[in-house]
C-alpha positions as CSV (number, residue, x, y, z in Angstrom):
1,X,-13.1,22.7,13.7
2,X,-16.6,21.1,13.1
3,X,-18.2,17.9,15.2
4,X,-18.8,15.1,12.9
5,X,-22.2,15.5,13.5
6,X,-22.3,19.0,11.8
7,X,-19.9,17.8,9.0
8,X,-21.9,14.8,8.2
9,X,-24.8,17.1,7.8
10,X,-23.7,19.5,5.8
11,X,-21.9,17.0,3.4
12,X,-25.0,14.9,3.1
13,X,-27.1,18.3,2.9
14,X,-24.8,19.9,0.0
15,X,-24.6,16.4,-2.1
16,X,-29.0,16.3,-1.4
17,X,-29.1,20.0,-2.9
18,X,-26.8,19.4,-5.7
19,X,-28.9,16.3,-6.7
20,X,-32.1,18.1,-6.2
21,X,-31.0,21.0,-8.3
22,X,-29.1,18.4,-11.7
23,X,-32.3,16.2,-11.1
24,X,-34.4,19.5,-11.6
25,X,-32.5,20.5,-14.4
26,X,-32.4,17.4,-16.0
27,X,-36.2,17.1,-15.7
28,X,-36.8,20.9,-16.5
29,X,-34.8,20.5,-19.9
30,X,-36.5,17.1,-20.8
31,X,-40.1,18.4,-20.3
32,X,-39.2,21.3,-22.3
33,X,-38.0,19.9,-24.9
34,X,-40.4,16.8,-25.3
35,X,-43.2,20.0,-24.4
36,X,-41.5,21.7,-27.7
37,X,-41.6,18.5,-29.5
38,X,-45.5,18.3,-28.8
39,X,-46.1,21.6,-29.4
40,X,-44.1,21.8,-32.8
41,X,-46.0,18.4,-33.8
42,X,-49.3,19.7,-33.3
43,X,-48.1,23.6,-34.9
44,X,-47.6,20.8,-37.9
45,X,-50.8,19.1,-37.9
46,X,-52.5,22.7,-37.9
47,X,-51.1,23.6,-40.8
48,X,-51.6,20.1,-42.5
49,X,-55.1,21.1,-42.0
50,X,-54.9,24.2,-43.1
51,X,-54.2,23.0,-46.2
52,X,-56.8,20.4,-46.0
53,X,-59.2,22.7,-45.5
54,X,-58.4,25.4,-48.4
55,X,-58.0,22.0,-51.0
56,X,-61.4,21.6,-49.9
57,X,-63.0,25.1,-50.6
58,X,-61.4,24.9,-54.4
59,X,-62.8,21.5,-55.2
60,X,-66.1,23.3,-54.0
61,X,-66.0,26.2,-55.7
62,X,-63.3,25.5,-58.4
63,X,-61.9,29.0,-58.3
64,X,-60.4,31.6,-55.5
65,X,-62.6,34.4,-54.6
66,X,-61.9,37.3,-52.0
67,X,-64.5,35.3,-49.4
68,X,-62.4,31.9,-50.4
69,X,-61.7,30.5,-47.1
70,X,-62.3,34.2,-45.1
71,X,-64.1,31.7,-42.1
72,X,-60.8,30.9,-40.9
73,X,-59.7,34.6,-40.3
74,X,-61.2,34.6,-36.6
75,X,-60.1,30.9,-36.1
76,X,-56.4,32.8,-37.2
77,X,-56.9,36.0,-34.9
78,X,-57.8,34.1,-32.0
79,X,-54.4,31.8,-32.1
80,X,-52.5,34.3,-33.0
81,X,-51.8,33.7,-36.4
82,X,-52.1,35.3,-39.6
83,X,-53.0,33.1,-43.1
84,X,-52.6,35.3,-46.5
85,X,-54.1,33.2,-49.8
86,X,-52.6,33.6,-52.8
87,X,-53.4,32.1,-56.2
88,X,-51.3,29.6,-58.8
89,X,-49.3,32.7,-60.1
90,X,-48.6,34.0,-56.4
91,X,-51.3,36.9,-56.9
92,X,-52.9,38.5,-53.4
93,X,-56.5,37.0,-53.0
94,X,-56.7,38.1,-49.5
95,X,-54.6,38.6,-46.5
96,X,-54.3,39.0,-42.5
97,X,-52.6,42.2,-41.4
98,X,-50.4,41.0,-39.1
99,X,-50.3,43.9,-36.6
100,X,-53.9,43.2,-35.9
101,X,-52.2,40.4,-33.6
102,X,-48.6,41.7,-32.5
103,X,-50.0,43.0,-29.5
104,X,-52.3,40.8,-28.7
105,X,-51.8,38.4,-24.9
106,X,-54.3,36.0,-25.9
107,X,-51.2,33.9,-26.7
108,X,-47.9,33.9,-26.6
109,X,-44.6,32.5,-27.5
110,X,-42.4,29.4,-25.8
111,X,-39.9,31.7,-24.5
112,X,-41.9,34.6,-23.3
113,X,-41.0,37.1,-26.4
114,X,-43.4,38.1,-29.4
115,X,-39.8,37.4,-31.8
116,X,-39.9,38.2,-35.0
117,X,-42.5,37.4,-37.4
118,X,-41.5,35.0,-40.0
119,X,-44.2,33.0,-42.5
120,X,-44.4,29.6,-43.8
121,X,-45.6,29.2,-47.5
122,X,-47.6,25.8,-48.7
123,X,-49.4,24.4,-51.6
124,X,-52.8,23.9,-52.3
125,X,-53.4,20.9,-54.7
126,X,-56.3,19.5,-56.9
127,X,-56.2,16.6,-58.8
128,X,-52.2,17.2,-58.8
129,X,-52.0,20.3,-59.9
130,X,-51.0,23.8,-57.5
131,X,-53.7,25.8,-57.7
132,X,-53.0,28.0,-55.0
133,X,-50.8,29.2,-51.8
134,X,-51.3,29.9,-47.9
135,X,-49.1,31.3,-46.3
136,X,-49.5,30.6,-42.2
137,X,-47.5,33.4,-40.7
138,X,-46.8,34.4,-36.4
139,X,-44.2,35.9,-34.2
140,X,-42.7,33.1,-32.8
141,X,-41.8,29.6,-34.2
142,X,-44.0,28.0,-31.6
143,X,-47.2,29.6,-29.7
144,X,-48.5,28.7,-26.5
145,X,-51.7,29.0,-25.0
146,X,-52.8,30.1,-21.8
147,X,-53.7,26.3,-21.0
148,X,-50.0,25.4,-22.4
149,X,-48.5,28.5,-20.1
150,X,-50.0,27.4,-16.9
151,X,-49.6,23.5,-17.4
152,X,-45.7,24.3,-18.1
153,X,-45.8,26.7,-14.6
154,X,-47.6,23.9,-12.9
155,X,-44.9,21.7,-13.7
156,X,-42.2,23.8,-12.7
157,X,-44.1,24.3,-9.2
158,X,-44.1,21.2,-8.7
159,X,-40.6,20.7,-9.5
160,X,-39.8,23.4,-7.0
161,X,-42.0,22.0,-4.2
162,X,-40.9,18.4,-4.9
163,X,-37.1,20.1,-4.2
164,X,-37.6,21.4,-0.8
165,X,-39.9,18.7,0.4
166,X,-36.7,16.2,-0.8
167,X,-34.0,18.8,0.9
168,X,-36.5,18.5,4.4
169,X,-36.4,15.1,4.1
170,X,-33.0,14.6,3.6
171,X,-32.3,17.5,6.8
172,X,-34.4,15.3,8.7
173,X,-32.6,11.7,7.6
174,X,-29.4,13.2,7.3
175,X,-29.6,14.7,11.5
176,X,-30.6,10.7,12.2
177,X,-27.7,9.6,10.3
178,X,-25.4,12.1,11.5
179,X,-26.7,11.1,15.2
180,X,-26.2,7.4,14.5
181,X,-22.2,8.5,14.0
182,X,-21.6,11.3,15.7
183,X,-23.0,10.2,19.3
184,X,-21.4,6.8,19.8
185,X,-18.2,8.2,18.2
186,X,-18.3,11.4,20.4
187,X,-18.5,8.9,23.6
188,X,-16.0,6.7,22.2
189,X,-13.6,10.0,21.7
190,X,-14.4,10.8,25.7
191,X,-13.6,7.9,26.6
192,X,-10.4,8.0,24.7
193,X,-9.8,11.4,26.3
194,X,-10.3,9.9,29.2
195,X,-7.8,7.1,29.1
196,X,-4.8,9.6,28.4
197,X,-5.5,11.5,31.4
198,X,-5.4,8.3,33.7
199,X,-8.7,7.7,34.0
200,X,-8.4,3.8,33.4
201,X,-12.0,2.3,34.5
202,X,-13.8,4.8,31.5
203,X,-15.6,2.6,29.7
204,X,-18.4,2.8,27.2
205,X,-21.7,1.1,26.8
206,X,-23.4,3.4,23.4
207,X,-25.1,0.7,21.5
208,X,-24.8,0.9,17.7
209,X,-25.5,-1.0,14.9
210,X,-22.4,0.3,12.6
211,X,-19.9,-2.6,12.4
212,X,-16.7,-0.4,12.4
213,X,-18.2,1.7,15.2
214,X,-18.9,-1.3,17.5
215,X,-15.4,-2.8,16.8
216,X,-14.2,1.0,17.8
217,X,-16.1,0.3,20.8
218,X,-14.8,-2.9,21.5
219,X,-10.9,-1.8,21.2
220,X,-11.2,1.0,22.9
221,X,-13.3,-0.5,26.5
222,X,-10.2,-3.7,25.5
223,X,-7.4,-0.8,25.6
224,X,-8.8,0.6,28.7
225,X,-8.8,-3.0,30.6
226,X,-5.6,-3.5,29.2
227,X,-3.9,0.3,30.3
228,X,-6.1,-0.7,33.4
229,X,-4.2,-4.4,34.0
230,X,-1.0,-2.5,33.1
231,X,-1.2,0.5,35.6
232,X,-2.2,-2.2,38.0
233,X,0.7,-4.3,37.2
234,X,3.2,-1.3,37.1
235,X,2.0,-0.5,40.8
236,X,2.3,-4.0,41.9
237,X,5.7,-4.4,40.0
238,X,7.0,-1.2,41.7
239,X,5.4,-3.0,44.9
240,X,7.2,-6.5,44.8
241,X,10.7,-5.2,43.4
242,X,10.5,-2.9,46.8
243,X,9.9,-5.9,48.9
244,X,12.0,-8.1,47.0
245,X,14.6,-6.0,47.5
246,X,14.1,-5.1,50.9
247,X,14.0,-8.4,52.7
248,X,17.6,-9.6,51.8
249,X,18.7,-5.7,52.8
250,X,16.6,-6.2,56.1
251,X,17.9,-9.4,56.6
252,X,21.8,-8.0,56.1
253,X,21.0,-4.8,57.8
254,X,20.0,-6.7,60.9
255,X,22.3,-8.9,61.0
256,X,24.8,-6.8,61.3
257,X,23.7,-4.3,63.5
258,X,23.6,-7.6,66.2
259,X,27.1,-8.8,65.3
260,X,27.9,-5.4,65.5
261,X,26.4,-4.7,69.4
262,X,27.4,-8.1,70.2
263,X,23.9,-9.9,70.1
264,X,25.1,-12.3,67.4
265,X,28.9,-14.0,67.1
266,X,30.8,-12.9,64.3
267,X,31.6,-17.3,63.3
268,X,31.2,-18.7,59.9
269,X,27.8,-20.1,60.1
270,X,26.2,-16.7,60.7
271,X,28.6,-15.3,57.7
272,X,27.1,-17.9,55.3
273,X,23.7,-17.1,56.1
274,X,24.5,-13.4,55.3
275,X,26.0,-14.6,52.1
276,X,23.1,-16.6,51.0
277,X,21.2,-13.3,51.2
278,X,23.8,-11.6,48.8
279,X,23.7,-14.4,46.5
280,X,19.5,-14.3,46.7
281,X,19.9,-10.7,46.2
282,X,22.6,-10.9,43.1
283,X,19.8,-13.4,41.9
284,X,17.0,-11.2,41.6
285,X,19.1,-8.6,40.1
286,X,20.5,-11.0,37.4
287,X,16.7,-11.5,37.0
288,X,15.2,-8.0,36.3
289,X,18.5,-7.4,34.4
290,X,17.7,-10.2,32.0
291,X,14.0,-9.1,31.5
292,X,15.7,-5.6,31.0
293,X,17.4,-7.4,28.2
294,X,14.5,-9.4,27.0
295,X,12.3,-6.1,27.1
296,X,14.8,-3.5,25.1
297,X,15.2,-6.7,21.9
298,X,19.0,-6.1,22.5
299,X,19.3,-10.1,23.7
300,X,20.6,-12.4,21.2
301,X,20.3,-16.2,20.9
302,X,23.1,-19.2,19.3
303,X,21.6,-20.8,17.2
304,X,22.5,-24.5,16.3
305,X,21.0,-27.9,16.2
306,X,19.4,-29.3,19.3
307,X,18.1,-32.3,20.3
308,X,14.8,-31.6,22.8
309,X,14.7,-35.4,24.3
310,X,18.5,-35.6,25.0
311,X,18.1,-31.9,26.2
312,X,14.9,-32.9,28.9
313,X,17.0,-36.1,29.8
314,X,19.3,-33.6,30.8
315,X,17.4,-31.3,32.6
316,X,15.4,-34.3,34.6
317,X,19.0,-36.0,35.7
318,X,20.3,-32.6,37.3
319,X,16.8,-32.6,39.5
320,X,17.2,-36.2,40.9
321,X,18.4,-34.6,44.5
322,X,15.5,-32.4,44.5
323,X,13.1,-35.4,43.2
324,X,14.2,-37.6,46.1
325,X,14.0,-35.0,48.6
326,X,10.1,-34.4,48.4
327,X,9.8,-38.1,47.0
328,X,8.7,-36.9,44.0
329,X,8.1,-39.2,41.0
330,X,9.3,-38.4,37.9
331,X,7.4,-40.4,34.8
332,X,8.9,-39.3,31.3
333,X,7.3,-40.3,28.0
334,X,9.0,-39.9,25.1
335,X,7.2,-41.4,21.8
336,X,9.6,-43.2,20.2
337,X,11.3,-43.3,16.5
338,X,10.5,-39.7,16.1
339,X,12.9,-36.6,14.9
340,X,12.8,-34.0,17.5
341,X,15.2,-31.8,16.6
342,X,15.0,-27.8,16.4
343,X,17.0,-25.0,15.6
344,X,17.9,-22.8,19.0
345,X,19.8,-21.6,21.5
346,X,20.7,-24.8,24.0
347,X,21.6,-22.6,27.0
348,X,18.5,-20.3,27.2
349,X,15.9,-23.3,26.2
350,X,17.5,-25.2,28.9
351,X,16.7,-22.6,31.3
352,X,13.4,-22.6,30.2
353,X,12.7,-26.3,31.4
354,X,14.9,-25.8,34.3
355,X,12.3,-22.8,35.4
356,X,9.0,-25.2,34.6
357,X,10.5,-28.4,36.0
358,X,12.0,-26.2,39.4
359,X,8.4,-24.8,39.9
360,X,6.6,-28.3,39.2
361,X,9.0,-29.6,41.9
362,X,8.5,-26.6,44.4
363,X,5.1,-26.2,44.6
364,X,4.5,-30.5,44.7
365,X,3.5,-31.7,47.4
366,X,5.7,-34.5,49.4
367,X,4.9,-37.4,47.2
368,X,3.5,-36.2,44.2
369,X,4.3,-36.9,40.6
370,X,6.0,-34.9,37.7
371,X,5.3,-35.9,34.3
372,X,7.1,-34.5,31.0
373,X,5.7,-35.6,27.9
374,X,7.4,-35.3,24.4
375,X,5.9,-35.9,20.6
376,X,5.3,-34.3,18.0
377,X,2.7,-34.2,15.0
378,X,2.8,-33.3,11.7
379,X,3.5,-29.5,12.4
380,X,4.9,-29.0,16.0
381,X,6.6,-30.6,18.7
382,X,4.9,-30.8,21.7
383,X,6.8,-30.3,25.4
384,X,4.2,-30.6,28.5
385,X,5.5,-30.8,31.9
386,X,2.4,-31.8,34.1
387,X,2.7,-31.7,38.1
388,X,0.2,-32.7,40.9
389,X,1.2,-29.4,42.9
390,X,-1.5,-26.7,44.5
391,X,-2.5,-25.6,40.8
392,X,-3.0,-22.0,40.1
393,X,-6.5,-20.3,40.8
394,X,-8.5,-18.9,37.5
395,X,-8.2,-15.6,38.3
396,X,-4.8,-15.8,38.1
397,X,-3.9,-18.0,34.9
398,X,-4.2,-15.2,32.8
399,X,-1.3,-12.9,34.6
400,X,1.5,-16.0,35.5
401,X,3.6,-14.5,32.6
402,X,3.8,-11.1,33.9
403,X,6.7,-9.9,35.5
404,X,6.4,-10.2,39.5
405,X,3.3,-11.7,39.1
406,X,3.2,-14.7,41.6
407,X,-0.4,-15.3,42.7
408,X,-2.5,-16.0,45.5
409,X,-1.0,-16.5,49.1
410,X,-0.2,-19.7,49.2
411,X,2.2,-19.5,46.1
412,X,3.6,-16.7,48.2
413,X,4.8,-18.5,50.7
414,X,7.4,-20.4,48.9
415,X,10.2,-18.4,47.8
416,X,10.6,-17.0,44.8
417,X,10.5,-13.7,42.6
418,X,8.2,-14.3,40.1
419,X,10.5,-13.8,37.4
420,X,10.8,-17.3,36.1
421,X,7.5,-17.4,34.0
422,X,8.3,-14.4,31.9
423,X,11.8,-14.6,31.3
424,X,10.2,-18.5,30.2
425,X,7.6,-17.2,27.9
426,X,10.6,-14.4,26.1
427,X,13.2,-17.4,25.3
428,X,10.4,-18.9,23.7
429,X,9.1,-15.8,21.4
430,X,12.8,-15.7,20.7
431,X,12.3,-19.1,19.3
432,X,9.2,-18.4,17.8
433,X,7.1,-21.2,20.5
434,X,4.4,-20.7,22.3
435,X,3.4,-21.7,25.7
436,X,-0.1,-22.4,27.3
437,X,-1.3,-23.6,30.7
438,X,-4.2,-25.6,32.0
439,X,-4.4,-25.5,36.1
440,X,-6.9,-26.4,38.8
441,X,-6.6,-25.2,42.3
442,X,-5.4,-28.5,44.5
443,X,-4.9,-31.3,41.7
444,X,-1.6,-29.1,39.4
445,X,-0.9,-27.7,36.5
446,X,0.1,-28.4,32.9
447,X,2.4,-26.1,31.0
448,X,2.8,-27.6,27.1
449,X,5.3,-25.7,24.9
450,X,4.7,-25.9,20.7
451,X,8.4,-25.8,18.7
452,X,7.2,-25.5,15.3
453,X,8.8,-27.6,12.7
């Protein structure tokens, strides 16, 4: 197993070297051959002149003798050439022994080796007519110089040195790069590590300037608030359904220890009270077992045609004792001439606005006012059930739909098993609605519910 850092390197380092080495190729081959190209134009333009040059010694002297041209021997020797002149009928005039320059370093051939020698044969003209032959002859097709030799080395040098000064600076770029990954990915992976063994308050802070790194970042310090909220919530679940469960027992358990030694009469008042106790209990079970439900997807909805304003007017006439009780004003607006019918289960969206309505009522105020809205636009219709209760603080708005969850101390003190809320917001999913809240600590809340058409 290899750190990214190490694996980035190397990858980047192996794709620099193969570059470096196809670029030097590519490079080494063109400069050869264009070098060859030069060299074989200018092998040409020698023996163009050459020819030139013998043309001109027979219009001088108008004949071949054994001195014809002889000057050019030591021009010959010394670039390793040999010329042999020979007349119209192809008969010796004089010639270049060719092992006078075989062994000679002076020059030497394009690929290193003396070869084999070989000789080119040309006419000499006058006035149109051949009058003669040179032949230009060498042991390789094209001969280098010492100047040639070394410019051609000083190019491949400088290949070689512009190869590991690119593979030095690609090490040194590709250890930056591989730092810009590996280190903020590295703390990310800690963190991760982290997280599965519990640790939920790791966090990370690595800046970075890699887009899919710093939304890496992002979800993974988001899962960890979230597994954070969660182990939280677990603990005070675990918490609440303890004391939820324990107060009706405690209540029972005492209760009947003093009827029992005698303390309390054994009459039908004190047996009601003990039943309302059962009945709160068999309440909060119902409860958990329908989030139970809600939690495993094995709940199932009827669906049919339902009308929401003849359902609300429902719901609002079976809270009229509770209304007048506290004196609380019910106001509901309805905008007329307007379809509001959905598709759903009647029974379980029922519930739903007998758990908002119930909580607007409990935690009102004597006095207040309850006001349930209902229209519609051109791709929803709207439900909001607004109250003028003791509101819900900021820090808790965002947890009021988890289970158990019920809030500062003063919410506490009314009954209740903070249930209601998120076996509210699961009928909805189930109807594919959503449900927001606005709330202000003293002046109530709003809880508006979006059917979509």
């Amino acid at each position: 197993m290899y750190s990214i850092r190490r694996k980035l390197s190397i990858i980047i380092l192996v794709c620099s070297i193969l570059a470096a080495l196809l670029t030097a190729i590519f490079v080494n081959i063109t400069i050869s051959n264009k070098f060859s190209e030069y060299m074989v134009n200018t092998q040409n333009k020698r023996n163009d002149r050459i020819v030139q040059y013998f043309q001109e010694v027979y219009k001088r002297d108008k004949k071949w003798t054994a001195t014809s041209g002889s000057e050019m021997k030591h021009e010959a020797y010394m670039s390793n050439y040999c010329i042999t002149l020979l007349d119209s009928n192809k008969k010796l005039v004089w010639m270049m022994d060719p092992n006078d320059i075989k062994e000679k370093e002076h020059f030497k051939s394009l690929d290193g080796k003396n070869g084999v020698f070989t000789t080119n044969s040309f006419q000499i003209k006058y006035n149109g007519d051949v009058v003669g032959y040179v032949q230009i002859g060498q042991y390789s097709s094209i001969l280098l110089s010492a100047d040639d030799v070394n410019f051609k080395l000083s190019i491949n040098k400088g290949i070689i040195a512009s190869i590991f000064l690119s593979l030095l600076i690609v090490i040194i770029i590709s250890l930056y790069i591989s730092k810009q990954f590996s280190v903020p990915i590295r703390d990310v992976s800690n963190v991760s590590v982290k997280l599965s063994n519990g640790d939920y308050n790791s966090r990370t802070n690595i800046d970075t300037d890699i887009l899919e790194i710093e939304k890496l970042k992002i979800s993974i310090n988001t899962l960890g608030e979230k597994l954070n909220h969660q182990d939280l919530l677990r603990k005070r679940l675990v918490s609440d359904i303890s004391h939820e469960i324990r107060t009706p027992l405690n209540i029972l358990q005492n209760n009947l220890e003093a009827m029992i030694d005698g303390i309390f009469p054994v009459n039908t008042e004190q047996l009601i009270g003990l039943n309302d106790e059962v009945i709160r209990f068999g309440k909060l079970l119902n409860n958990l077992n329908t989030l139970k439900e809600f939690e495993a997807e094995t709940i199932s909805i009827n669906k049919e045609k339902i009308l929401l304003d003849e359902l609300l007017s429902a719901v609002c006439d079976d809270f009229s004792i509770a209304l007048k009780e506290k004196n609380i004003e019910l106001i509901y607006n309805i905008r007329p001439d307007k379809d509001y019918s959905i598709i759903g289960d009647v029974d379980k969206l029922k519930q739903v606005f007998i758990n908002l309505l119930s909580n607007s009522v409990k935690f009102s105020n004597y006095g207040g006012k309850v006001w349930i809205n209902l229209t519609r636009d051109k791709e929803n219709i709207i439900v909001s059930i607004r109250d003028t209760g003791i509101g819900i603080s900021k820090e808790d708005l965002p947890f009021i739909f988890e289970r158990l969850y019920r809030g500062d101390r003063s919410r506490n003190k009314i009954e209740g098993s903070g249930i209601g809320l998120t076996i509210v917001k699961d009928i909805l999913t189930l109807h594919s609605a959503s449900i927001t809240v606005e709330s202000e600590v003293g002046k109530g809340s709003t809880f508006t519910i979006r059917f979509m058409n």
